[in-house]
PDB file of N, CA, C and O in Angstrom:
ATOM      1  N   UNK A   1      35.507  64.675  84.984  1.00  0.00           N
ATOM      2  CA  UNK A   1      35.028  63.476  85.636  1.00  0.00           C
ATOM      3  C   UNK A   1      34.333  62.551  84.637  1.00  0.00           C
ATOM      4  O   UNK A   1      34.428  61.324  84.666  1.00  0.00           O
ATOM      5  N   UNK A   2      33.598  63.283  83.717  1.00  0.00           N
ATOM      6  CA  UNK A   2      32.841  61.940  82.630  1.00  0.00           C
ATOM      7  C   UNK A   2      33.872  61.336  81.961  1.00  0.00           C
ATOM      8  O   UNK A   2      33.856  60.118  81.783  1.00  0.00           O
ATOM      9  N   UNK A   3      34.892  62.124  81.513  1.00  0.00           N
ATOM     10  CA  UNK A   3      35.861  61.780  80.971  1.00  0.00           C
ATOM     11  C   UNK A   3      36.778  60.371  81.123  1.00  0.00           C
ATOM     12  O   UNK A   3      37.007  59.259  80.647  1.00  0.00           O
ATOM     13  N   UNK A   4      37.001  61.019  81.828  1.00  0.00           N
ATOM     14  CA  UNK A   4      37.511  59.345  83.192  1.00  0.00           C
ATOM     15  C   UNK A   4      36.632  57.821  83.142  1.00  0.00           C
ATOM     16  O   UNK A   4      36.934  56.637  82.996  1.00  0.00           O
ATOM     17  N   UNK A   5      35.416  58.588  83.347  1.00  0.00           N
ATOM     18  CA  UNK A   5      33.840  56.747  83.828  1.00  0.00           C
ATOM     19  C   UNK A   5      33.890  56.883  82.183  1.00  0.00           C
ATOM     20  O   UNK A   5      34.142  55.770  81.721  1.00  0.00           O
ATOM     21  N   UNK A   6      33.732  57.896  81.117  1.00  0.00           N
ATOM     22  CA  UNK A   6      33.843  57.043  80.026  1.00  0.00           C
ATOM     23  C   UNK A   6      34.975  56.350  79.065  1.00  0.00           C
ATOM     24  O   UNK A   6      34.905  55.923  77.912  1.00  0.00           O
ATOM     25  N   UNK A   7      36.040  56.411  80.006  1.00  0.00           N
ATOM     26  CA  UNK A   7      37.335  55.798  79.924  1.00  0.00           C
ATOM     27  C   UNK A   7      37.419  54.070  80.443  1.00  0.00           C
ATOM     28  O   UNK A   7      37.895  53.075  79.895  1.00  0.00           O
ATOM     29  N   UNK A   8      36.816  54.253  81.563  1.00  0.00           N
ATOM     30  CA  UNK A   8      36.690  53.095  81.889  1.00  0.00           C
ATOM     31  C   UNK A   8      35.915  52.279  81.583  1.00  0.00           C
ATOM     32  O   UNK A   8      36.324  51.121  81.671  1.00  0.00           O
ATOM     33  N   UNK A   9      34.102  52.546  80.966  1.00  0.00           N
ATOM     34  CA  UNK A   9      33.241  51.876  80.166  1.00  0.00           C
ATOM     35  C   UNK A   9      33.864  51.720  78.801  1.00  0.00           C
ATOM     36  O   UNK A   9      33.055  51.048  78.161  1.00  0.00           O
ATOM     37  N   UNK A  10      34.973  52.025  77.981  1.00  0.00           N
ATOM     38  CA  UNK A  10      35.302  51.841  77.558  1.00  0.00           C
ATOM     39  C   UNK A  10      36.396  50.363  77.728  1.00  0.00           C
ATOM     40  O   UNK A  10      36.310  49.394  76.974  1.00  0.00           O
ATOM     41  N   UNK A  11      37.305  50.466  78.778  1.00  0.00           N
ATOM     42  CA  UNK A  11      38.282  49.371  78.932  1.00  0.00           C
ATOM     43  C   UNK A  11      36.899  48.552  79.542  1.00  0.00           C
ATOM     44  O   UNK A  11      36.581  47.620  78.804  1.00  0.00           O
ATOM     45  N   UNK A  12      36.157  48.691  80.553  1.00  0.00           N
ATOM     46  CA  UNK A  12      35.376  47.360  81.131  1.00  0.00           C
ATOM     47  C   UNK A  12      34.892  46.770  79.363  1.00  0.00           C
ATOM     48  O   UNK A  12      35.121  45.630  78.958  1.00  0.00           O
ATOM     49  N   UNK A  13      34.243  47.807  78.588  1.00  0.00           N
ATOM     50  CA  UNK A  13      33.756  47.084  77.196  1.00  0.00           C
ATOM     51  C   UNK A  13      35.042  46.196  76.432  1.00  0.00           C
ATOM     52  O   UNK A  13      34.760  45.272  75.668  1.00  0.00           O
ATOM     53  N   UNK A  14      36.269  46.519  76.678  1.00  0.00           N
ATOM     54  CA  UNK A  14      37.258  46.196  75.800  1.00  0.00           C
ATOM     55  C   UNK A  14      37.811  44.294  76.645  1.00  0.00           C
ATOM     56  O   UNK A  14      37.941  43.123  76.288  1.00  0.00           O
ATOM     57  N   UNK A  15      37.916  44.955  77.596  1.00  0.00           N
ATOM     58  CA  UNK A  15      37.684  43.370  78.798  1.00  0.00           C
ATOM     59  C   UNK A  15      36.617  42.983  78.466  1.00  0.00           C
ATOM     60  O   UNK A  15      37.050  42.971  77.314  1.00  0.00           O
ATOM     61  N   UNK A  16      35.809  42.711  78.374  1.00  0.00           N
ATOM     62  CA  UNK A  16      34.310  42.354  78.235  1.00  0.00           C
ATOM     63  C   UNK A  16      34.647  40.966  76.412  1.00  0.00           C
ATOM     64  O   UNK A  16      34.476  39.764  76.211  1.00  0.00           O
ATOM     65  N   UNK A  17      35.026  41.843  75.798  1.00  0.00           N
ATOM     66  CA  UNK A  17      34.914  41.542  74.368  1.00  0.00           C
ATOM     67  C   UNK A  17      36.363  40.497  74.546  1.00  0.00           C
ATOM     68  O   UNK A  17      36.405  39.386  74.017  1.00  0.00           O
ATOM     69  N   UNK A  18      36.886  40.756  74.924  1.00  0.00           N
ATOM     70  CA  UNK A  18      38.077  39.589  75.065  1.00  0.00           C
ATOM     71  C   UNK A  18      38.063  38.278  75.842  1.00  0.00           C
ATOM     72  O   UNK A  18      38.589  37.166  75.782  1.00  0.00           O
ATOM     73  N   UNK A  19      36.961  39.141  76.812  1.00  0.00           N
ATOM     74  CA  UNK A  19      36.553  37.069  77.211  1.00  0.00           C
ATOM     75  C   UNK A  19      35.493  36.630  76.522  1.00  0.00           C
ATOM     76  O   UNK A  19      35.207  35.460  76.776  1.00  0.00           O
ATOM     77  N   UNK A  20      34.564  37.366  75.450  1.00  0.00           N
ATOM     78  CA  UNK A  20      34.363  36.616  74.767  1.00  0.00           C
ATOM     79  C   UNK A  20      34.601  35.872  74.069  1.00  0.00           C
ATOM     80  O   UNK A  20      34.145  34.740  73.908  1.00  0.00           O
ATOM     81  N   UNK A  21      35.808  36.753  73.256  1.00  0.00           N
ATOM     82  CA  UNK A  21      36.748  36.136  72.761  1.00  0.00           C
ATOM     83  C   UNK A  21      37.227  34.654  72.705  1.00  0.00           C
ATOM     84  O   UNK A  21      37.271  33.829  71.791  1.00  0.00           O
ATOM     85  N   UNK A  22      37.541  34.626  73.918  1.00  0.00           N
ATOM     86  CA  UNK A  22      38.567  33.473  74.217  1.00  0.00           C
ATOM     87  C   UNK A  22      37.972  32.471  75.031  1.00  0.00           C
ATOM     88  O   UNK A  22      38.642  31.561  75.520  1.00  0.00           O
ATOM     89  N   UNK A  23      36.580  32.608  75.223  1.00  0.00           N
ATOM     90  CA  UNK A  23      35.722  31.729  75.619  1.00  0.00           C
ATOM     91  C   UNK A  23      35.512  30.938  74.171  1.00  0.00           C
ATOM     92  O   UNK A  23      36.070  29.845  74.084  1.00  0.00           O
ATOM     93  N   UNK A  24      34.691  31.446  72.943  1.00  0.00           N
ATOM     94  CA  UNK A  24      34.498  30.899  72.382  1.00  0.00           C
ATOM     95  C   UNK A  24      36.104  30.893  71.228  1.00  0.00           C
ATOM     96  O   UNK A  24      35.818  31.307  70.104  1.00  0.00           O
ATOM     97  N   UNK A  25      37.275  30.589  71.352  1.00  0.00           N
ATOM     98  CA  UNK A  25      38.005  30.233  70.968  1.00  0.00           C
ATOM     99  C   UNK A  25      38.248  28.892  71.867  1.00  0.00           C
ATOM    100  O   UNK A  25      38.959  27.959  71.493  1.00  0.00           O
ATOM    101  N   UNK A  26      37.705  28.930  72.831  1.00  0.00           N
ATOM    102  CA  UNK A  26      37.581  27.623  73.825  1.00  0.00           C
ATOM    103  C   UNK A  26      37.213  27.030  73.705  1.00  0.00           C
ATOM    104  O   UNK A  26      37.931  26.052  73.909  1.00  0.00           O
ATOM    105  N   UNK A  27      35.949  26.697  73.317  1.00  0.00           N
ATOM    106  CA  UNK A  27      34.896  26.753  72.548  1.00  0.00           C
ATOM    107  C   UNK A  27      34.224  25.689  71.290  1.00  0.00           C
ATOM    108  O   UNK A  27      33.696  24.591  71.108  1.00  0.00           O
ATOM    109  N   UNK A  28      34.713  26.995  70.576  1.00  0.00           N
ATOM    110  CA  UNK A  28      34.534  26.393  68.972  1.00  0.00           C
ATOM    111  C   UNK A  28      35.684  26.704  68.377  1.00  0.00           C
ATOM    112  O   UNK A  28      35.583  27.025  67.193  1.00  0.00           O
ATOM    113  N   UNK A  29      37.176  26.704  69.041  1.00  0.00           N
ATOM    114  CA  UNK A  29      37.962  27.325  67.901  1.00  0.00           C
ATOM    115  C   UNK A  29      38.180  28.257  67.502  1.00  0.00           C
ATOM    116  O   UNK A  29      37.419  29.224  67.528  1.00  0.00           O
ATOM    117  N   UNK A  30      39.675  28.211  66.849  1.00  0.00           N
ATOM    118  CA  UNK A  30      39.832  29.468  65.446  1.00  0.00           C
ATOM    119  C   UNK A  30      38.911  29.575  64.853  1.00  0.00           C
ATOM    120  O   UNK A  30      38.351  30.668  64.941  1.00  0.00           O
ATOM    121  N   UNK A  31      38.208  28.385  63.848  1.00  0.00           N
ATOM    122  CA  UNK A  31      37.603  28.437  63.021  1.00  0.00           C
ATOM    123  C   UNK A  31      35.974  29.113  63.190  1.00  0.00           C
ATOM    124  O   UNK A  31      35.256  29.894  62.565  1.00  0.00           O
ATOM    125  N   UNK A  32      35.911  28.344  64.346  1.00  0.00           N
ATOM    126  CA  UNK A  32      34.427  28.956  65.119  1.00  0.00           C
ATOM    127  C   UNK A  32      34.459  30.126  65.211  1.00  0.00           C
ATOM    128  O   UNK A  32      33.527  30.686  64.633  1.00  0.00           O
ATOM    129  N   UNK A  33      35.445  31.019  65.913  1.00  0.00           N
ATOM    130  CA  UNK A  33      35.525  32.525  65.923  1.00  0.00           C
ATOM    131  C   UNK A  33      35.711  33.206  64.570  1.00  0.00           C
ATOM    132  O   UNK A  33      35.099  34.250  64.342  1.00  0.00           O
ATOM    133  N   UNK A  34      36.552  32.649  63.631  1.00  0.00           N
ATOM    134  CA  UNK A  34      36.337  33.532  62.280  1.00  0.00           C
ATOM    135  C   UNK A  34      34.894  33.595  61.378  1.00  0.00           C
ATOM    136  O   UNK A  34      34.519  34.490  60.621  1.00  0.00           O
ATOM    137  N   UNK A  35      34.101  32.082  61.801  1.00  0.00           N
ATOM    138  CA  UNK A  35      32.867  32.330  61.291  1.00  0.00           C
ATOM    139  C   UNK A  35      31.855  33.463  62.124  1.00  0.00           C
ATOM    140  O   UNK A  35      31.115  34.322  61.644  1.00  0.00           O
ATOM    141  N   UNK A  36      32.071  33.186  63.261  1.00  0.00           N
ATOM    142  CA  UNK A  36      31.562  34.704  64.452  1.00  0.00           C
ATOM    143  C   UNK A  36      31.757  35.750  63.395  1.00  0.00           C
ATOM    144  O   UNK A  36      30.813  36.238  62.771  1.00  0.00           O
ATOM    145  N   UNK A  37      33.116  36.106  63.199  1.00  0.00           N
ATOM    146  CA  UNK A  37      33.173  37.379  63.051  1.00  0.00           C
ATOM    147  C   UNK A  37      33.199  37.569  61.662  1.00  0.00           C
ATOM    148  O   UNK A  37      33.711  38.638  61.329  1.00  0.00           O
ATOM    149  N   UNK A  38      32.712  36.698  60.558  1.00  0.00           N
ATOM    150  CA  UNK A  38      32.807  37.379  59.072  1.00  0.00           C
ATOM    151  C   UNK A  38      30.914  37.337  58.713  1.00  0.00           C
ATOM    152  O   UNK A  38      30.229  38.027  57.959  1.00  0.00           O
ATOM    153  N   UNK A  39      30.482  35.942  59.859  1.00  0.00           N
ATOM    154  CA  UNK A  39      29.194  36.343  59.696  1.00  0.00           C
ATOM    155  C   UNK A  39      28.175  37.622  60.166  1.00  0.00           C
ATOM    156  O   UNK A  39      27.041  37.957  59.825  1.00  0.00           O
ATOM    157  N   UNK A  40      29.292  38.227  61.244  1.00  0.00           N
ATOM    158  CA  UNK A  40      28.318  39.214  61.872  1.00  0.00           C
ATOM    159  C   UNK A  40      28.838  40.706  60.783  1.00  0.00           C
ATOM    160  O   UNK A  40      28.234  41.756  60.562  1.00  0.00           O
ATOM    161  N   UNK A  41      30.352  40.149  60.229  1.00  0.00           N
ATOM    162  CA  UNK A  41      30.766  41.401  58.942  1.00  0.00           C
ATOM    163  C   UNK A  41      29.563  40.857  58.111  1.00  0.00           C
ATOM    164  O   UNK A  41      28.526  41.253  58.644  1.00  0.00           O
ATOM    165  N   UNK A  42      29.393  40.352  57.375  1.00  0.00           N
ATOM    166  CA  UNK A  42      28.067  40.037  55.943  1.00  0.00           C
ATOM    167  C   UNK A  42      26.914  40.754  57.017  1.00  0.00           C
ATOM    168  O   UNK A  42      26.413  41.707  56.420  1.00  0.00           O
ATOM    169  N   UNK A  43      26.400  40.630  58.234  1.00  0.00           N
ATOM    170  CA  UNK A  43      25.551  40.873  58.386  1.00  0.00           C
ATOM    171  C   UNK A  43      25.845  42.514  58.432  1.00  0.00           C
ATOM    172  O   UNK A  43      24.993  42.924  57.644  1.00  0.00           O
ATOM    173  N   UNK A  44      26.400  43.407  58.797  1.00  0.00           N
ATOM    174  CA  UNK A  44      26.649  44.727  59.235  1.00  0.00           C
ATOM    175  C   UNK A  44      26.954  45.308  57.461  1.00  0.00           C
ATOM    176  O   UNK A  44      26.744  46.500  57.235  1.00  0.00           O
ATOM    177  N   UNK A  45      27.356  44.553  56.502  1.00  0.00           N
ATOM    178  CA  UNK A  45      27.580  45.290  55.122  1.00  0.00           C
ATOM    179  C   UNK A  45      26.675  44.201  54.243  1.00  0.00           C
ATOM    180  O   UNK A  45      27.232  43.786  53.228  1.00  0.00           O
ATOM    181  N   UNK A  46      25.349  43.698  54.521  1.00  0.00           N
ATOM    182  CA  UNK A  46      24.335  43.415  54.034  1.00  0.00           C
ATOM    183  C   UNK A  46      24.650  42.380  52.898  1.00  0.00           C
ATOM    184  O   UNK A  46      23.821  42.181  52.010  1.00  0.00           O
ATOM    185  N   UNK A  47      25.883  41.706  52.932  1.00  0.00           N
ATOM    186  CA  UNK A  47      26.152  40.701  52.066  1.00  0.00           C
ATOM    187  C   UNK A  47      25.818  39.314  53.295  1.00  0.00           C
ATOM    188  O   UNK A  47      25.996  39.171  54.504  1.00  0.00           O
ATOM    189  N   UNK A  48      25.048  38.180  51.778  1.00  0.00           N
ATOM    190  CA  UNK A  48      25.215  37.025  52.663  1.00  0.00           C
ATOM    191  C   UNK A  48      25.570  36.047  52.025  1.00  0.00           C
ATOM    192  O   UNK A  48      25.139  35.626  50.951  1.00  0.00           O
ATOM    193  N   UNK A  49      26.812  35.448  53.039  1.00  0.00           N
ATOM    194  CA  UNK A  49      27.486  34.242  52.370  1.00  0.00           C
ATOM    195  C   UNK A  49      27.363  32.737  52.818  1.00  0.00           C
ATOM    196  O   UNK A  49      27.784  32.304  53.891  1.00  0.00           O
ATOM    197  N   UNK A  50      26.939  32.249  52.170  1.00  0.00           N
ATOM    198  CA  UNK A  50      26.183  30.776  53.305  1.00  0.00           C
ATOM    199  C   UNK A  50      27.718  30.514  54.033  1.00  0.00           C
ATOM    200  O   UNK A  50      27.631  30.181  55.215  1.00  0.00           O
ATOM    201  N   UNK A  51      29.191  30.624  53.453  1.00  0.00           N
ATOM    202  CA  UNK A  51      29.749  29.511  53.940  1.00  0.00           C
ATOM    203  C   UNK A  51      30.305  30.244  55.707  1.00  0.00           C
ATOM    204  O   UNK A  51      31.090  29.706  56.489  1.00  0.00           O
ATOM    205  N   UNK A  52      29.661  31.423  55.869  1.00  0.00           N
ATOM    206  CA  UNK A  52      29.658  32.010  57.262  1.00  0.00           C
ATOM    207  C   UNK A  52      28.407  32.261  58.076  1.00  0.00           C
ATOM    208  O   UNK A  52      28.133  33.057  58.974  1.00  0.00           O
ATOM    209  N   UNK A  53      27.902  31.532  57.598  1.00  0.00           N
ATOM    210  CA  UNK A  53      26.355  31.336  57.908  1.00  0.00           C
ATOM    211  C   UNK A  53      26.171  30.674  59.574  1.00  0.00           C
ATOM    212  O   UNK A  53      26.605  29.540  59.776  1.00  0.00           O
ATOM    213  N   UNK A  54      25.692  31.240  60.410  1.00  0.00           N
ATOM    214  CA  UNK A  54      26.121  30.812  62.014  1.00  0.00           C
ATOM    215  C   UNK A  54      25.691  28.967  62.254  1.00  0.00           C
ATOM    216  O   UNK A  54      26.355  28.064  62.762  1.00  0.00           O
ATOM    217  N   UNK A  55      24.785  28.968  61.849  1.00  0.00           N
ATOM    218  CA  UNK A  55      23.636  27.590  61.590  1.00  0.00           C
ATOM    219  C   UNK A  55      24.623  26.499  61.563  1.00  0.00           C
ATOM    220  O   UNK A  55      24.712  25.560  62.354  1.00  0.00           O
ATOM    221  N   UNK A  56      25.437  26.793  60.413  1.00  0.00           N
ATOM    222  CA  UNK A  56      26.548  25.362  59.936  1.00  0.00           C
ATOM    223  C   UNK A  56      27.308  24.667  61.070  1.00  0.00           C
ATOM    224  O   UNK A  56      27.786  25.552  61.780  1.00  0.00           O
ATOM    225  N   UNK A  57      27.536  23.776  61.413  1.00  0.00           N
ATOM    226  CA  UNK A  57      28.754  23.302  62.354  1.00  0.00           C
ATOM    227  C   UNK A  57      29.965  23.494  62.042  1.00  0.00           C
ATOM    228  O   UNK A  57      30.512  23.087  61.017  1.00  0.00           O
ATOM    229  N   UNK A  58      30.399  24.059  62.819  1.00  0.00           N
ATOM    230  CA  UNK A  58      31.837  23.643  62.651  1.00  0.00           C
ATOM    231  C   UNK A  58      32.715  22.450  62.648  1.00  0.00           C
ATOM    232  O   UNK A  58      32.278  21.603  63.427  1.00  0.00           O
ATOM    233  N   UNK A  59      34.006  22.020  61.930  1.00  0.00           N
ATOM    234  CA  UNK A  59      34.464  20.973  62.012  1.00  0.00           C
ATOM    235  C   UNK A  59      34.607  20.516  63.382  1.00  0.00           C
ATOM    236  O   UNK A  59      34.249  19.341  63.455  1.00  0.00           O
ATOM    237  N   UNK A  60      34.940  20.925  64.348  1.00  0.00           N
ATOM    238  CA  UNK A  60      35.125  20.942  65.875  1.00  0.00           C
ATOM    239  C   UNK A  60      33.534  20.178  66.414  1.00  0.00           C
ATOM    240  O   UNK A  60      33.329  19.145  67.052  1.00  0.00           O
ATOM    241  N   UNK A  61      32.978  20.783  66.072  1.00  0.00           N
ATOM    242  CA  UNK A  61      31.371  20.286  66.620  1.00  0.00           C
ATOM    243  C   UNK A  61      31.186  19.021  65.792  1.00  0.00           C
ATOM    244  O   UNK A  61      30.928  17.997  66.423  1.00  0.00           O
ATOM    245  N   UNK A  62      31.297  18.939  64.255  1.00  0.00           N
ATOM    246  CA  UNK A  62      31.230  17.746  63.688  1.00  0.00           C
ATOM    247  C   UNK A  62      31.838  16.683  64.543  1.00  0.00           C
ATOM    248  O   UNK A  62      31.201  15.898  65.245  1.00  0.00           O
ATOM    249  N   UNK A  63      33.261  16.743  64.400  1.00  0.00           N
ATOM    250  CA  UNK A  63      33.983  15.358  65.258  1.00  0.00           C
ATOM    251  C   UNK A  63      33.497  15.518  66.975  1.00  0.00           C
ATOM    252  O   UNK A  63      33.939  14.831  67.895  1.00  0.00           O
ATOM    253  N   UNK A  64      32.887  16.176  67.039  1.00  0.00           N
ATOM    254  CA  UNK A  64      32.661  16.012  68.798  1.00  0.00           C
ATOM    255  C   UNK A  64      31.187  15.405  68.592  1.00  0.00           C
ATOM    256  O   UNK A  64      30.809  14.650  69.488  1.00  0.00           O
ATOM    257  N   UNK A  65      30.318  15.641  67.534  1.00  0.00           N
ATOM    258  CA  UNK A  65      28.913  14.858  67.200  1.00  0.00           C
ATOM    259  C   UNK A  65      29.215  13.344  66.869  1.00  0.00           C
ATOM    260  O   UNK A  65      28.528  12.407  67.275  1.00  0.00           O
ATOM    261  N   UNK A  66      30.448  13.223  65.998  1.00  0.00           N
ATOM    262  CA  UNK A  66      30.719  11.603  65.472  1.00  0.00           C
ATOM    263  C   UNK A  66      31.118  10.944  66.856  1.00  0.00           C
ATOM    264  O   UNK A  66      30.650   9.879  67.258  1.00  0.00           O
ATOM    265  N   UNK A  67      32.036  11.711  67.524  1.00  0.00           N
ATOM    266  CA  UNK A  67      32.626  10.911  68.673  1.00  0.00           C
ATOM    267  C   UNK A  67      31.835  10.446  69.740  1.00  0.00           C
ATOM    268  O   UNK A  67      32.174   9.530  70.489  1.00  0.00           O
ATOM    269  N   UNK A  68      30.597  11.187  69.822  1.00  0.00           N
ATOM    270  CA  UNK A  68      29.643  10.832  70.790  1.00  0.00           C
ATOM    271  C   UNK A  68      28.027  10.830  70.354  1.00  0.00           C
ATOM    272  O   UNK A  68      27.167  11.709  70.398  1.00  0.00           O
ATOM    273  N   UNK A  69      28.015   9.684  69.992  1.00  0.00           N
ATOM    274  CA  UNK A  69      26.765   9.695  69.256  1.00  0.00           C
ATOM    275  C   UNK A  69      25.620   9.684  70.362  1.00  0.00           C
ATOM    276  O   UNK A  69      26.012   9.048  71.341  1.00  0.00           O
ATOM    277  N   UNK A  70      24.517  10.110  70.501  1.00  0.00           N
ATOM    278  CA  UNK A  70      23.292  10.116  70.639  1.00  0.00           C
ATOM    279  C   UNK A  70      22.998   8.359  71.188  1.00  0.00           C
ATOM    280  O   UNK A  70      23.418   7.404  70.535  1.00  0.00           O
ATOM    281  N   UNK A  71      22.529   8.274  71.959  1.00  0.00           N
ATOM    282  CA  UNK A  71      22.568   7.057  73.003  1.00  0.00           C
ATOM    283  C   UNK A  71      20.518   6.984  72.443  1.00  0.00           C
ATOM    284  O   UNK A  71      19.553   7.661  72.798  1.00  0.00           O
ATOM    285  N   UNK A  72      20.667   5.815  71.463  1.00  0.00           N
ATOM    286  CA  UNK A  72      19.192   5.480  71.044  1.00  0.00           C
ATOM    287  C   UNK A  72      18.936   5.771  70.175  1.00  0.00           C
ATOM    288  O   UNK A  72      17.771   5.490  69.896  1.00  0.00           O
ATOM    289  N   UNK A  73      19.912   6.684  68.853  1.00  0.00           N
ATOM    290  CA  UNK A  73      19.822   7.148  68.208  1.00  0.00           C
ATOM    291  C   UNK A  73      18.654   6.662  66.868  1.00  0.00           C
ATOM    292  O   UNK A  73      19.188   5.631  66.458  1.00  0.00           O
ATOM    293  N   UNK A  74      17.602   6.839  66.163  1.00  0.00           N
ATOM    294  CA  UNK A  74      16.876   6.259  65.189  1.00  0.00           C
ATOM    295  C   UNK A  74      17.755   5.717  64.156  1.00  0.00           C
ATOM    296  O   UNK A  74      18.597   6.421  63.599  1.00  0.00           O
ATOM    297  N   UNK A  75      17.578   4.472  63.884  1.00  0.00           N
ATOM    298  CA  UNK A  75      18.225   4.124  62.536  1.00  0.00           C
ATOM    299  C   UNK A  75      17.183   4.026  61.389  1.00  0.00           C
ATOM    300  O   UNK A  75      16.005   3.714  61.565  1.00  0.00           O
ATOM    301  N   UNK A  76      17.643   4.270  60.425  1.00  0.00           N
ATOM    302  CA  UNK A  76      16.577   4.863  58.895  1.00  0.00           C
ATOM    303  C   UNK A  76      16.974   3.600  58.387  1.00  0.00           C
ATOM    304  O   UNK A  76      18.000   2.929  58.494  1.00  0.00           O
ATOM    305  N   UNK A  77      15.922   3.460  57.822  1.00  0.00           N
ATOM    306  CA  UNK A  77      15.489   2.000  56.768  1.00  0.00           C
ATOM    307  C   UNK A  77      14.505   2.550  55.838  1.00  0.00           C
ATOM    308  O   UNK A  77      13.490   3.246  55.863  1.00  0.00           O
ATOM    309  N   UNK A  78      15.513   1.717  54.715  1.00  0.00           N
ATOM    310  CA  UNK A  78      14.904   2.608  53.265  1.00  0.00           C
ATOM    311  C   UNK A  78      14.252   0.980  52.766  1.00  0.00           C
ATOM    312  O   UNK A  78      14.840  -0.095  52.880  1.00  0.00           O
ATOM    313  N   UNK A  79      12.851   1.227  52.189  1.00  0.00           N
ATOM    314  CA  UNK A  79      12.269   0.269  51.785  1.00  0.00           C
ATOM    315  C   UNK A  79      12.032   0.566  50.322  1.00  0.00           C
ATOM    316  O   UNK A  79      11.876   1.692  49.850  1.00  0.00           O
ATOM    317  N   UNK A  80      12.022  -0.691  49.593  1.00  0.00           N
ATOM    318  CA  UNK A  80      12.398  -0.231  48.196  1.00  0.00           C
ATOM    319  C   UNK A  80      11.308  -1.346  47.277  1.00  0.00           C
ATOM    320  O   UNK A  80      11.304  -2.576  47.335  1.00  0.00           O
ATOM    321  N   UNK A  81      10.507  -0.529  46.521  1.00  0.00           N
ATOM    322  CA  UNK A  81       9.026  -1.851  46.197  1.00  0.00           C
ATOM    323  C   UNK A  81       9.322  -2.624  45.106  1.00  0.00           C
ATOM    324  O   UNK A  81       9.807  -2.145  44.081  1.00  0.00           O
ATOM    325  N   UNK A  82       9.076  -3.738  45.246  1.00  0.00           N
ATOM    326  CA  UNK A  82      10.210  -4.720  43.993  1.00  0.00           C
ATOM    327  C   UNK A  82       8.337  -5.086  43.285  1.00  0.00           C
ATOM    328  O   UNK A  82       8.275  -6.210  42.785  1.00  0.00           O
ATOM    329  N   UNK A  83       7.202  -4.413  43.239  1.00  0.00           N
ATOM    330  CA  UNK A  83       6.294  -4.914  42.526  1.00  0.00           C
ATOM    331  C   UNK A  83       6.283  -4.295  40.934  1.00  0.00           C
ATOM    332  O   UNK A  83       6.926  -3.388  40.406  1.00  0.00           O
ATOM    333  N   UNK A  84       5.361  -5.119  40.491  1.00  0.00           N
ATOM    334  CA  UNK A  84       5.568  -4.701  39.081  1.00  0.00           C
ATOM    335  C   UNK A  84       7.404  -4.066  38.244  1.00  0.00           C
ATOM    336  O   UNK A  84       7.475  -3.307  37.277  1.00  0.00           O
ATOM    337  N   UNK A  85       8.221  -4.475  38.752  1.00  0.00           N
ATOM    338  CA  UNK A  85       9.388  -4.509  38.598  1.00  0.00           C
ATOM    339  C   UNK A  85      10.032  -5.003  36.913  1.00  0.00           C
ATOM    340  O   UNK A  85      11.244  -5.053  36.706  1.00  0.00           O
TER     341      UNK A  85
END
């Protein structure tokens, strides 16, 4: 009988991991999911590589940030001192 319920916590875990999957292939992408999974490899074999670093955007998130900018967004003004010049 354990045999069996730990057969099936097994497939519910294996279902489980595939809609994660394909949520965030929904998501963020191929690209988004290969950074998922090489950053959580560096993390499990103690190497760290910035360019899988979770933090970064992805290209996907970039063009979805350009395409919809921030409604009020601050504009920067650089002031530049022309004394004693």
């Amino acid at each position: 009988m354990k045999k069996a319920q730990k057969e099936v916590s097994v497939i519910a875990r294996f279902m489980t991991l595939i809609h994660r999957i394909l949520a965030l292939l929904g998501a963020e992408g191929l690209e988004g999911l290969w950074r998922r999974v090489m950053f959580r490899w560096s993390v499990m074999t103690r190497r760290d590589n910035w360019r899988f670093r979770a933090d970064l955007p992805t290209r996907r998130a970039l063009r979805r940030q350009r395409k919809h900018p921030i409604p009020g967004a601050p504009k920067i003004s650089v002031v530049v001192p022309v004394y004693n010049t």
